[in-house]
C-alpha positions in Angstrom: 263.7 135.6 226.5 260.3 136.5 227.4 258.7 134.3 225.5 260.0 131.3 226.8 259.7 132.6 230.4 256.0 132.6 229.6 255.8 129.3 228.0 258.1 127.7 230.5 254.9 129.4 233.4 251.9 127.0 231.2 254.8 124.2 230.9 254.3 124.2 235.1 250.8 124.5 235.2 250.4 121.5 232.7 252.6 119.4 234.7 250.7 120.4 237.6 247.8 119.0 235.9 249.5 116.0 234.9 250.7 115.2 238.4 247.2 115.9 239.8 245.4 113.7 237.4 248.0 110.8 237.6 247.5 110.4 241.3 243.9 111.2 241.7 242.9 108.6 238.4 245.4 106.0 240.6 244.5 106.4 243.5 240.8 106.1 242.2 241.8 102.7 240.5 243.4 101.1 243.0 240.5 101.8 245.6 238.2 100.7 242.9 236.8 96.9 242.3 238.4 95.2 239.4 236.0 96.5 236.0 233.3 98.8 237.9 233.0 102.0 236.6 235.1 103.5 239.6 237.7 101.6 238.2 237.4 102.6 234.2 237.5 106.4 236.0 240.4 106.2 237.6 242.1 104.5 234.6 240.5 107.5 232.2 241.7 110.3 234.9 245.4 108.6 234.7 245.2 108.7 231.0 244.2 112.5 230.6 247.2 113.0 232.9 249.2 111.5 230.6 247.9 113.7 227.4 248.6 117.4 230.0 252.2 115.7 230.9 252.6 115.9 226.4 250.9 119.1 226.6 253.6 120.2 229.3 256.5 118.9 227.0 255.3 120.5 223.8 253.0 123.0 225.0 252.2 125.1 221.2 252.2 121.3 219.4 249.8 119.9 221.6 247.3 122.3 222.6 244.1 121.1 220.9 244.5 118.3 223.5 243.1 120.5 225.8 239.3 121.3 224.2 239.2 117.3 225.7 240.7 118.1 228.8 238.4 121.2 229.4 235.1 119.6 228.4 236.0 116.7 230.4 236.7 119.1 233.7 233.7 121.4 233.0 231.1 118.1 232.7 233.5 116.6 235.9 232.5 120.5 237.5 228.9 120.5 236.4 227.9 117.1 237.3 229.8 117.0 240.8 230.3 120.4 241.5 227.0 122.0 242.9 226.4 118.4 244.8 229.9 118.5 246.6 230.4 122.3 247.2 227.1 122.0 249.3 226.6 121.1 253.3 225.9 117.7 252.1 228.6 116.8 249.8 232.1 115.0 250.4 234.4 117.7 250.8 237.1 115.8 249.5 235.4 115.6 246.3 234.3 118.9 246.3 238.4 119.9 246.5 239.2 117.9 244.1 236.4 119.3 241.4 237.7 122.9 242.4 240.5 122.0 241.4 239.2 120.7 238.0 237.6 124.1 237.4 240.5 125.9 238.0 242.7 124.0 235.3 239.8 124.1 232.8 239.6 127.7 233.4 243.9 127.8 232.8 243.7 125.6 229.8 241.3 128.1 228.3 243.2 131.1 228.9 246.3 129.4 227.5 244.2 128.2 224.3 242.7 131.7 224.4 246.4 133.6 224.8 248.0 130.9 221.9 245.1 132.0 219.3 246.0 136.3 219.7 249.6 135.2 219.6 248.8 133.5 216.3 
């Protein structure tokens, strides 16, 4: 009973994630320009939500989806983080990559607690 307590608690943080990346990759394509690479973001973004919202069905099948989904935060966290988090950066953006850290950093631990588990 535990167990699936515990699993059921990463089963809400993936579809957390899911939620978060299916509105922010949307709501980056459709303020985008047909085919610029705002565009091709967004429609990326959407599509990892898609692979944490299978992660959040299945979390122990498909968990080596997220090694993507955590390099793909920490480069979105390196690149735009130290930029955005400073007086000059967007705020906004800065919120958003925050947020992107702190799933990477989940994803790991839940990667990290699946290996002892065995």
């Amino acid at each position: 009973m535990m167990a699936r307590r515990r699993i059921n608690g990463w089963r809400l943080l993936f579809w957390i994630a899911a939620a978060y990346n299916l509105v922010i990759g949307l709501g980056a394509f459709l303020d985008a320009a047909w085919g610029s690479p705002e565009a091709i973001n967004g429609v990326l973004i959407f599509a990892f939500g898609i692979l944490y919202a299978l992660v959040a069905r299945e979390p122990r099948r498909f968990a080596p989806v997220l090694l993507a989904g955590i390099l793909g935060k920490a480069m979105v966290v390196l690149m735009l983080g130290p930029l955005n988090w400073s007086g000059g950066g967007n705020p906004a953006i800065g919120a958003i990559v925050a947020g992107d850290l702190l799933f990477a950093l989940g994803f790991a631990v839940f990667l990290i607690v699946l290996r002892r588990r065995g």
